[in-house]
MIMIVEX-339656 format. One line per field, with one value per residue (C-alpha): x, y, z negated. Coordinates in steps of 0.2 Angstrom, whole numbers, plus 5000, padded with zeros to 4 digits. Example, Ala and Ser with C-alpha at 12.3 -4.5 7.8 and 13.67 -1.06 7.14 Angstrom:
2
c1	5062  5068
c2	4978  4995
c3	4961  4964
//
This chain:
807
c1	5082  5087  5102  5111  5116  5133  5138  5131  5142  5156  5154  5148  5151  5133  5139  5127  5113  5100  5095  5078  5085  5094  5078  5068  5082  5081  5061  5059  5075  5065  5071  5057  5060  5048  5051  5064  5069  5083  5092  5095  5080  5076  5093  5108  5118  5125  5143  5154  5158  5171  5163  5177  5170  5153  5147  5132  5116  5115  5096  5091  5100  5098  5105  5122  5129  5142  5154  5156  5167  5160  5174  5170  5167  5163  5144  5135  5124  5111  5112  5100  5110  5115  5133  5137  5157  5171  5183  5168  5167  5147  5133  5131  5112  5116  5104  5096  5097  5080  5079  5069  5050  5050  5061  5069  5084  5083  5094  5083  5085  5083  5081  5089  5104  5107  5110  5115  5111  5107  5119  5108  5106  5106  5086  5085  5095  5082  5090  5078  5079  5080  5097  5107  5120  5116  5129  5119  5103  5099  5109  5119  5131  5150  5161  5178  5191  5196  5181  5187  5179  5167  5165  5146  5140  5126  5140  5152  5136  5133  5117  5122  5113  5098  5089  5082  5069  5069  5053  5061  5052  5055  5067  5079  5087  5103  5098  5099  5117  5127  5136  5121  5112  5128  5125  5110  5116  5129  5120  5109  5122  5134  5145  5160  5156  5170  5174  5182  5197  5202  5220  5225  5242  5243  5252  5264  5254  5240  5221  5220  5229  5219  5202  5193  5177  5165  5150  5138  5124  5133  5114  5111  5126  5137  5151  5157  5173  5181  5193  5202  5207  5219  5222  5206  5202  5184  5179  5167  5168  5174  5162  5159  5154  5142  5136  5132  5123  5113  5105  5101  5091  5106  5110  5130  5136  5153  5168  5166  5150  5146  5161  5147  5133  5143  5149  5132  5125  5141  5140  5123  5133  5128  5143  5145  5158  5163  5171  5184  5189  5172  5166  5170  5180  5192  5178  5167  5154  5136  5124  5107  5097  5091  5072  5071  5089  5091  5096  5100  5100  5108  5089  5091  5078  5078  5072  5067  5074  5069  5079  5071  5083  5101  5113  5132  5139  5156  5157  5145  5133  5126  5133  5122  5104  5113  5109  5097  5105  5120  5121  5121  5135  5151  5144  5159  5159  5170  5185  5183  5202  5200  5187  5181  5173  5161  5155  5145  5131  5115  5100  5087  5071  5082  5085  5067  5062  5068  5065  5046  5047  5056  5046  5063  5069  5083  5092  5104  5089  5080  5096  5099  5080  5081  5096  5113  5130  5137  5152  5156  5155  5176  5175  5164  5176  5191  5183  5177  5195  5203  5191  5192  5213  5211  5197  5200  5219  5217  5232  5223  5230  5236  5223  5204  5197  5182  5175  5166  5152  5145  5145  5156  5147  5141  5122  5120  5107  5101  5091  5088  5088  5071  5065  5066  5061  5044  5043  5045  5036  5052  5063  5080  5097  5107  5121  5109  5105  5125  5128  5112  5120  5137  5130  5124  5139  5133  5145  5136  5142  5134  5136  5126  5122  5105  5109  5115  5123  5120  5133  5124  5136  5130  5124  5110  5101  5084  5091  5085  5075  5074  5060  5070  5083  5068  5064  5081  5084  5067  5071  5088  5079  5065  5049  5040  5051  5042  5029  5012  5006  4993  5001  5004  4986  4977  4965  4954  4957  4950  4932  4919  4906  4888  4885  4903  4896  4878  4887  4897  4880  4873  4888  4889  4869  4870  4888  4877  4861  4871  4874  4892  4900  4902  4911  4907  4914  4907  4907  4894  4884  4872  4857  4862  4859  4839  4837  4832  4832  4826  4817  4819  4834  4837  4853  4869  4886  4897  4914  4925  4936  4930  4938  4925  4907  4903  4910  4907  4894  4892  4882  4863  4858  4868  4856  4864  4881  4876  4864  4878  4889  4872  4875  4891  4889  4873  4885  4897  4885  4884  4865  4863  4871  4865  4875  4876  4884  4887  4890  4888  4877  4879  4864  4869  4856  4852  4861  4876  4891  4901  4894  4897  4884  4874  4884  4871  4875  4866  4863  4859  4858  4853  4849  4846  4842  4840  4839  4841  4843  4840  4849  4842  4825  4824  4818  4825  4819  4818  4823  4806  4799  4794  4813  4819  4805  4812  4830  4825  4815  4828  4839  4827  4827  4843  4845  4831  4819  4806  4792  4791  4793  4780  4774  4768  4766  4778  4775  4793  4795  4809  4799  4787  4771  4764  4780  4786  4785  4791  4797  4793  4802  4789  4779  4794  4801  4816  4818  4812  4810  4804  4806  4817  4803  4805  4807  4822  4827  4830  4839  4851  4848  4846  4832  4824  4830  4824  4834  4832  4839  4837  4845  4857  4863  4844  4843  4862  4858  4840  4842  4839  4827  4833  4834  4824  4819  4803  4802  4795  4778  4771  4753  4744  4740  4723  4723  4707  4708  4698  4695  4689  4682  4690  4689  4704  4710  4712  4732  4732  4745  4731  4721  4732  4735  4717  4716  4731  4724  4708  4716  4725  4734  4730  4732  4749  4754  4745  4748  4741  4741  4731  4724  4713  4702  4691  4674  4662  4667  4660  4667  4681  4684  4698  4699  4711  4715  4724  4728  4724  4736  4730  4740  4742  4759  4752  4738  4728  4714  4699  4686  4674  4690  4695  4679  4676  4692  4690  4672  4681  4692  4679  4667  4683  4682  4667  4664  4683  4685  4668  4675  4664  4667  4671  4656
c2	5004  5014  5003  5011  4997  5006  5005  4988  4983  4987  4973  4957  4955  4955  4953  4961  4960  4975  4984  4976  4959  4963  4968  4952  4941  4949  4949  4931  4926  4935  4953  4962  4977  4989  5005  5005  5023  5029  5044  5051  5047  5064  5071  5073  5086  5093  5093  5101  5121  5132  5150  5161  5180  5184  5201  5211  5211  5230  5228  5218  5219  5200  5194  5189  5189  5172  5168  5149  5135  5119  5111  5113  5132  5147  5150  5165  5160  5171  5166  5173  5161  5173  5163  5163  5168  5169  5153  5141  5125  5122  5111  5119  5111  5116  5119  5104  5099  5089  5090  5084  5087  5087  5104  5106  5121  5132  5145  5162  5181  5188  5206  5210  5198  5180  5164  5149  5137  5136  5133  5122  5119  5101  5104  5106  5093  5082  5078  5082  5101  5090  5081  5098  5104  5118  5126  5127  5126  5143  5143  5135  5119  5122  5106  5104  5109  5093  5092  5092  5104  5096  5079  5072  5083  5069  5054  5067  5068  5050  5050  5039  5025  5016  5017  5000  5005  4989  4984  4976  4964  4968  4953  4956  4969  4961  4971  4989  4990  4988  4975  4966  4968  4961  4946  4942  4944  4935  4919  4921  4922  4911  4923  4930  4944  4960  4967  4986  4990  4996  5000  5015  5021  5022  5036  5032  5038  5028  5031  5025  5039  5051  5042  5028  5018  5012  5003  5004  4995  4979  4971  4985  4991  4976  4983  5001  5005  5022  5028  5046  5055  5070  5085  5082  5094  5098  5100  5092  5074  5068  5067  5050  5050  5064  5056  5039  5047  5057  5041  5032  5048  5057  5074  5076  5089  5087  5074  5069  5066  5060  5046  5042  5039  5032  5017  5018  5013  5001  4989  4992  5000  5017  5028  5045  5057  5068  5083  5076  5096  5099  5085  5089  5077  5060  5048  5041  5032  5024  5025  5025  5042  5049  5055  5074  5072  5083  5083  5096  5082  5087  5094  5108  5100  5099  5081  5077  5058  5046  5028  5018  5026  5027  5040  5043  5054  5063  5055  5067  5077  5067  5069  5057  5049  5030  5023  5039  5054  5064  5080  5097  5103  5090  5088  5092  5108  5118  5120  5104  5096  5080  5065  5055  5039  5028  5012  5002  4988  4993  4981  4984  4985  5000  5008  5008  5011  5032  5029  5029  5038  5055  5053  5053  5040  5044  5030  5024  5021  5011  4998  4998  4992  4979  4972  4974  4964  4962  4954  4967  4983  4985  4980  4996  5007  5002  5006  5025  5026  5022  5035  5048  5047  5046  5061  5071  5070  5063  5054  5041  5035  5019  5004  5008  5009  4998  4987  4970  4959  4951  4933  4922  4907  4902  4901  4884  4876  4857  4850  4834  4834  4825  4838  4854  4843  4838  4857  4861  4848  4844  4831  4839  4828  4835  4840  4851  4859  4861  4869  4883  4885  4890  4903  4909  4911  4900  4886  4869  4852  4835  4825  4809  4806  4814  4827  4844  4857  4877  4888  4905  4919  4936  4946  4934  4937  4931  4915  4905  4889  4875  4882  4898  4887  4880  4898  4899  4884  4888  4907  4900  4885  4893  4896  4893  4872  4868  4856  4861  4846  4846  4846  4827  4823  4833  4823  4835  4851  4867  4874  4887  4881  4883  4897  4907  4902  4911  4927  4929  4927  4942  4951  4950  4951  4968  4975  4971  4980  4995  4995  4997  4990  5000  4994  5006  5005  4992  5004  5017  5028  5023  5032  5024  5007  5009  5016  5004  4988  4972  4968  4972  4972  4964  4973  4980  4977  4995  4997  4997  5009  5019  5032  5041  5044  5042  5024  5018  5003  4988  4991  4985  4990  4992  5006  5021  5021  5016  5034  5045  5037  5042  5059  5064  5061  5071  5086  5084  5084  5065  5064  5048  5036  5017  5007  4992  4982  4962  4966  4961  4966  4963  4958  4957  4954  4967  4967  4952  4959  4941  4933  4935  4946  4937  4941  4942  4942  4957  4964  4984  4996  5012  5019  5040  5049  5044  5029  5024  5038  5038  5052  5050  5047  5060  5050  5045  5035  5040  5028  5024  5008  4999  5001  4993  4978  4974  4972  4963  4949  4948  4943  4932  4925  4922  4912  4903  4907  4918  4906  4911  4930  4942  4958  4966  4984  4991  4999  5004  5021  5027  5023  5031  5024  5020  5018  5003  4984  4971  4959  4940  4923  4908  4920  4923  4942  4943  4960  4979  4990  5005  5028  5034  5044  5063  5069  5054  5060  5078  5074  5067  5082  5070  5068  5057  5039  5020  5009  4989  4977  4959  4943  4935  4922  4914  4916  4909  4893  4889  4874  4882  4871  4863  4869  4862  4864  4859  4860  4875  4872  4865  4871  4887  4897  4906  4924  4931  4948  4952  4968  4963  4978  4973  4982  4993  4985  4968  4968  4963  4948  4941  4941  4933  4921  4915  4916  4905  4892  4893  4890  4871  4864  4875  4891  4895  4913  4929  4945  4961  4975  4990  4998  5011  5020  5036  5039  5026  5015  5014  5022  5011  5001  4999  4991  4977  4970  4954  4946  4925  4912  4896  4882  4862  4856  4840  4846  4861  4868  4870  4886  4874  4869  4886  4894  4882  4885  4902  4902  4893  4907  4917  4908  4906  4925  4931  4918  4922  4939  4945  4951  4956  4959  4975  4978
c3	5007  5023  5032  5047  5059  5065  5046  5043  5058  5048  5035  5048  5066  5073  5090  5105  5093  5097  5079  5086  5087  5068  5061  5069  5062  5044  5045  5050  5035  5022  5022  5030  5041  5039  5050  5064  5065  5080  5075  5091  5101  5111  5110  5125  5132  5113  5115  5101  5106  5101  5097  5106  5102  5093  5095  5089  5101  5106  5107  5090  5073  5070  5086  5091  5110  5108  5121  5117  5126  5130  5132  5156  5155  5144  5141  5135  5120  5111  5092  5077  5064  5050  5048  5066  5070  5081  5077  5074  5083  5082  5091  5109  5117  5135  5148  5152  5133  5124  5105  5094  5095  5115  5116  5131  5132  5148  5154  5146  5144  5126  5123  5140  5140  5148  5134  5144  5129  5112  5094  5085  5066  5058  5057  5077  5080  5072  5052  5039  5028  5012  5021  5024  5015  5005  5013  5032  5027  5032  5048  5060  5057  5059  5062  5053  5062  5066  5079  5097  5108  5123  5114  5111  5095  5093  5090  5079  5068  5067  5075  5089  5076  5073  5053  5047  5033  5024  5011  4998  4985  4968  4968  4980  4970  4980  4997  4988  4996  5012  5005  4999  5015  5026  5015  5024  5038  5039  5032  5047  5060  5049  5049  5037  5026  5028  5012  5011  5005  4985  4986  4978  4969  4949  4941  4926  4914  4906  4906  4887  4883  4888  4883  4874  4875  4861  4863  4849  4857  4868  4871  4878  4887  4888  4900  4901  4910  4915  4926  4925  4941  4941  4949  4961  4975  4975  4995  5007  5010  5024  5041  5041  5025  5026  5041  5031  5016  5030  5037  5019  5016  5003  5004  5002  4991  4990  4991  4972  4972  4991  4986  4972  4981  4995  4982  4976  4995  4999  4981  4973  4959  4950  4946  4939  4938  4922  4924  4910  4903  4902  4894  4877  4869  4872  4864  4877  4864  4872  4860  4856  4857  4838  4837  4843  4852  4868  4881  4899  4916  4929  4936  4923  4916  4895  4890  4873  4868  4855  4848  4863  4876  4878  4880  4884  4872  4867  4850  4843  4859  4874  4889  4900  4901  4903  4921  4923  4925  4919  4910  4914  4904  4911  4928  4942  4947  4961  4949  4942  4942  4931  4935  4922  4930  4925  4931  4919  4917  4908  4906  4916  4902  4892  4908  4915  4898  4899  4917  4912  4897  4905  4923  4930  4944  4951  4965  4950  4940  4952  4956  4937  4934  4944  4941  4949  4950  4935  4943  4953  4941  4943  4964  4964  4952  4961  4980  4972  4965  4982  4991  4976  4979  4997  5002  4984  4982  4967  4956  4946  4930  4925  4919  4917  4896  4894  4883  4889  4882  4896  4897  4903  4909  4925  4929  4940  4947  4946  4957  4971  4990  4986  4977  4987  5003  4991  4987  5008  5017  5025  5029  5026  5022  5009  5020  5029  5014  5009  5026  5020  5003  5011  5025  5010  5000  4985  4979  4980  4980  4977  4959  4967  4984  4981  4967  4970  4957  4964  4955  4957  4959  4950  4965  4966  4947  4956  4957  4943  4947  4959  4969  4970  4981  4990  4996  5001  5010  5019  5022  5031  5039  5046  5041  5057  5058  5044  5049  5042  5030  5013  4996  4990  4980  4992  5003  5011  5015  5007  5011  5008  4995  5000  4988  4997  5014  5008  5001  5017  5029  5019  5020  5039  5040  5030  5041  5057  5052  5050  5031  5025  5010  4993  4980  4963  4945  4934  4919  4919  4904  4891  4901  4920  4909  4908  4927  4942  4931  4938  4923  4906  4897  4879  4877  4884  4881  4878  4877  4863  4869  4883  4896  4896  4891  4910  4909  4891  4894  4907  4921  4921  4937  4956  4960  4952  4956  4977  4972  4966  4981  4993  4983  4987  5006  5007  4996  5014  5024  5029  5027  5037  5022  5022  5010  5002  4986  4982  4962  4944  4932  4914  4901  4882  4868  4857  4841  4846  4846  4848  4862  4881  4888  4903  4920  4936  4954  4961  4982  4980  4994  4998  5014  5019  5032  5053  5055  5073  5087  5105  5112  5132  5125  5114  5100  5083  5069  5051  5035  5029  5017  5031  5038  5023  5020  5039  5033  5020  5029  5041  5029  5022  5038  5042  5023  5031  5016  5025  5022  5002  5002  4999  4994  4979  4972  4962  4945  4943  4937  4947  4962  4974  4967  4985  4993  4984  4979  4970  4981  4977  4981  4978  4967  4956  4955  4959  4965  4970  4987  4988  4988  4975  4965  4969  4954  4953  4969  4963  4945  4958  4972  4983  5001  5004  5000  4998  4988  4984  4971  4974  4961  4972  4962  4965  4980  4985  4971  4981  4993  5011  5024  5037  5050  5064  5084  5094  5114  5123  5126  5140  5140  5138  5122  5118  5111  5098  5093  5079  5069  5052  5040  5021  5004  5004  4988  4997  5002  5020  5016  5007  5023  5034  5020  5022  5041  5041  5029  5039  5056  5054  5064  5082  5075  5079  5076  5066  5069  5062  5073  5069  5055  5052  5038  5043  5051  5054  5039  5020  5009  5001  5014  5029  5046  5048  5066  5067  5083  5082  5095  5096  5102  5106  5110  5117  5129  5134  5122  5129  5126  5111  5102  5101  5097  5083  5073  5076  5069  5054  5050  5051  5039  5026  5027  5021  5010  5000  5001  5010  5025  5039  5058  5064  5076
//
């Protein structure tokens, strides 16, 4: 809803309120502001000219030499506009001027003569194509005659004004009007609400005698009320008008129907205008539509119905698309003399039903779907009546026809002072919240000395339960007075569990690596299912009903979805890709159709490409397995569970046979690392990438150790590098493993450094050096102690895995 602040000035006194101090007050009371748009920002010096003689340019076809009057002198103005004339009064930029878009105007020669200024079009001066009449859009804009030369062109065009986009929630179908709007005001400011004026003059004869009205579906439609307008005057509405329509993003068209969509914008309420001669008959029945029923909208579009919608007809042909769209065939045209006027209620599940159904939403439809005022149907009417006889010279016959089903009770609301302060946290009187109710324009009034009874007026159909006061009484209070406090039976406040606290220390772990967060479809094919598995699957569960063949069974795996995303970077030209994905994966058992299939937390990634790049250096770092193993003992790390991974090959088919391993937690498997195989890699077409898949839900479910600290220490450490020659099919994990056992207590850190395999060893075996710290917290070690634990490790060794010393 776009709500100019000149025109909602017209309805509450706001006072010296800014449209920035309107939009704070509406924002803070529930109504939330979205865009604040001025309509004249960039614009000064266009004043309204009077085009005295417009001759031909004697050196280009297309160009007029203008002498125009501005009101303090006669300029010479260059004009292109092919609707240019003498006797126009037009908007002059002078010299001096700025338009939209950072355009300043300038005193210029074209084609040999001077232009001292410039005659703008609606576009230049900053209103949207779409917003122009038909009538100007290909040229200049001429004001009515009415315009006095030399006045501000900006402020005769209604742009001195500031736009309030307003973003609505579905419920506050009340604010989709000015009126509506100057409700909220004024309950802010506690204020009163102006109304506009409905006075018109009735002719002698009667409407009834020239129409009738039957509803055949009153669930549907319960109120239908025509008016009938003669010897109407079809011209262009009123500058103001124009002006107003402009700023709520309407295009005007002419006085009939700018008086429309101005009542439309003022009440909430959706009119439409018969051309009564050309609407076929005197019988205005609603109706639903017949199967195969068509009908031409005003969009010259042809629209195929069935019973589910409703339509307007002349007893026996529709004539409308109810609270949609009108027809083609009766719309008013320029010898339109006779106005048949509707204003009606329609119930907002017919109406959204065509709405959907057709793919047609038109600004009746959207206030119709919602919900308007039922109460104020015939307000509406009679303001477009007094507008139609005042701006169209119309004579309106005597009475309105109709025929009404709407209820006549009225909604109220019970509740307690006790109550809505529970519901608040607050501790408000009951006469505070009487004083809230009237700002607000609801009757209330108190049956006890506690209990109070809200009569709910019809503008306000989102009104239907006690907390839907509480929201009120909190919108006018203030949300920032009420006190923060728990729910009653709330004794401690909410927290993260420790499994939540786990998932977001990955999370962050994995962002500040350098891997980004994907999120892929849960659904994938029948053959993704048996790729990249963590172990074997009993099972999978497909779907009944798939989209697609590409998304017709659970997911098994992360792996190939975080593949096809690597994928279609690399096909942009985003090579260096490292992503990663917190997901489920979903086990069912062969055969069982009825049970839940088995729902695993799983951590995928797969990383691509550079690495890590040192511009000044020249150097730069490739994605390789050891890359990947790092991340993953970091993370491992920071969960505090580095002390029981480890290492073994992988015999996964999908990966590089010497470039992967399974990766172990306390000698469980409980995930992979490694190089997508190549021949993978090019199903996929994609380079080089590593990938890894690890159960979270054990890992998040383990009990972390605690964490503990020790003093720096106070004495020395001894360093023994030794290079120990190994059969090549001894893993050097298992090495260390036995050093560490061997060492006790003083050995303190292990550390394989180098490796090597080549000349001056046996075949089949493979150098392995390992640097050895040896420590005492309490004193210093001396050379015999050293010697004699490192002569252990030494003996351990060769006699577990016959390791000898490099010599």
């Amino acid at each position: 809803m776009l709500v100019s602040y000149e025109w909602l000035k017209e309805y509450v006194e706001i006072g010296d309120l800014t449209p920035e101090e309107v939009a704070e007050k509406l924002t803070r009371g529930g109504v939330e502001v979205d865009v604040i748009i001025p309509r004249s920002e960039g614009l000064d010096h266009v004043v309204v000219g009077y085009v005295e003689e417009c001759q031909q340019h004697p050196n280009a076809d297309k160009l007029n030499i203008c002498q125009v009057n501005t009101g303090e002198e006669t300029a010479q103005i260059i004009c292109g506009a092919p609707n240019v004339a003498a006797g126009q009064r037009v908007a002059v930029a002078k010299p001096g001027a700025r338009l939209p878009g950072g355009i300043k105007i300038k005193k210029a020669k074209l084609r040999g003569e001077r232009s001292e200024g410039m005659i703008c079009s609606l576009q230049e001066l900053g209103i949207e194509q779409k917003l122009v009449t038909k009538e100007f859009i290909d040229g200049i804009y001429v004001f009515p005659e009415e315009a006095k030369v030399g006045e501000d062109a900006v402020e005769q065009l209604g742009l001195r004004d500031t736009v309030l986009e307003l973003d609505l929630t579905p419920n506050r179908a009340d604010c989709l009007s000015m009126i509506g709007v100057a409700y909220e005001m004024a309950a802010l400011l506690d204020r009163e609400v102006r109304h506009p004026g409905n006075d018109f003059h009735e002719s002698e004869e009667a409407a009834s005698d020239v129409v009738s009205v039957h509803i055949d579906v009153p669930e549907d439609n319960p109120y239908y009320g025509a008016h009938v307008i003669k010897n109407v005057t079809i011209k262009p509405s009123p500058m103001w008008i124009q002006n107003r329509l402009t700023a709520a993003g309407i295009r005007p068209i002419n006085n009939v129907v700018d008086i429309t969509n101005y009542v439309l914008l003022e009440y909430g309420q959706p009119l439409h205008a018969f051309d009564l001669h050309r609407f076929g008959s005197n019988q205005i029945v609603v109706r639903r539509a017949e199967n195969g029923e068509k009908i031409t909208t005003l969009d010259d579009e042809v629209r195929t119905l069935t019973e589910d919608h409703m339509v307007i007809t002349n007893g026996t042909e529709p004539t409308a698309l109810a609270g949609v769209m009108g027809g083609a065939f009766s719309e008013v045209q320029n010898d339109t003399t006779t106005i048949l006027l509707e204003a009606a209620y329609f119930t907002p599940s017919r109406v959204r039903k065509a709405s959907k159904d057709l793919g047609l939403r038109s600004e009746s439809s959207i206030r119709f779907e919602k919900g308007i005022d039922s109460g104020r149907v015939e307000e509406a009417a009679e303001r477009a009546v007094s507008l139609l006889e005042k701006y169209a010279d119309g004579v309106v016959l005597k009475g309105k026809v109709h025929e009404d089903y709407r209820p006549k009770e009225h909604r109220t609301i019970t509740t307690t002072s006790e109550r809505l302060n529970q519901i608040l946290g607050t501790d408000l009187k009951a006469d505070e919240m009487l004083s809230i109710f009237r700002r607000l324009r609801l009757e209330a009034k108190t049956e006890t000395e506690d209990r109070l009874v809200v009569n709910i007026p019809s503008r306000r159909p989102d009104l239907e339960i006690e907390e839907d006061l509480s929201e009120e009484v909190a919108r006018l209070y203030g949300y920032d007075r009420i006190p923060v406090t728990l729910p009653e039976g709330i004794t401690t406040p909410g927290s993260l569990t420790p499994v939540q606290k786990k998932r977001r220390k990955v999370r962050r772990y994995l962002e500040a690596s350098g891997l980004h967060e994907a999120i892929t479809y849960s659904l994938t094919s029948k053959k993704k299912t048996q790729q990249f598995l963590l172990n074997d699957v009993s099972g999978t569960v497909e779907v009944s009903l798939p989209m697609s063949e590409e998304r017709s069974t659970m997911r098994t795996s992360l792996i190939p979805h975080l593949l096809d995303a690597v994928q279609y970077n690399q096909n942009r030209q985003m090579n260096d890709t490292a992503v990663f994905e917190l997901g489920s994966v979903f086990i069912g058992e062969e055969g069982e159709l009825t049970r839940q299939p088995e729902e695993k937390t799983m951590l995928g990634a797969a990383i691509s490409g550079t690495w890590e790049v040192q511009l000044w250096q020249g150097e730069k770092t490739e994605t390789d397995f050891y890359v990947v193993k790092g991340i993953i003992e970091g993370l491992f790390e920071e969960l505090q569970f580095s002390h029981a991974l480890s290492f073994t090959p992988s015999k996964k088919g999908e990966l590089h046979p010497g470039r992967s391993a399974d990766i172990l937690f306390n000698d469980r498997n409980i995930g992979f690392i490694g190089q997508v195989h190549p021949r993978t890699a090019k199903e996929w077409g994609l380079k080089e990438t590593y990938v890894f898949q690890l159960d979270l839900d054990l890992l998040l479910t383990e009990e972390t150790n605690t964490l503990s600290y020790e003093p720096l220490p106070r004495y020395p450490s001894i360093a023994r590098d030794i290079a120990l020659v190994v059969n090549k099919d001894i893993p050097a994990a298992e090495v260390k493993e036995v050093i560490e056992n061997a060492g006790g207590t003083l050995l303190k850190n292990v550390t394989l450094f180098d490796l090597y395999e080549g000349e001056k060893l046996e075949a089949g075996k493979k150098s392995l050096a390992f640097s050895l710290v040896y420590l005492d917290p309490e004193r210093t070690l001396t050379d015999e102690e050293v010697t004699k634990t490192h002569e252990n490790v030494l003996v351990d060794l060769k006699e577990k895995l016959d390791v000898e010393l490099r010599r």
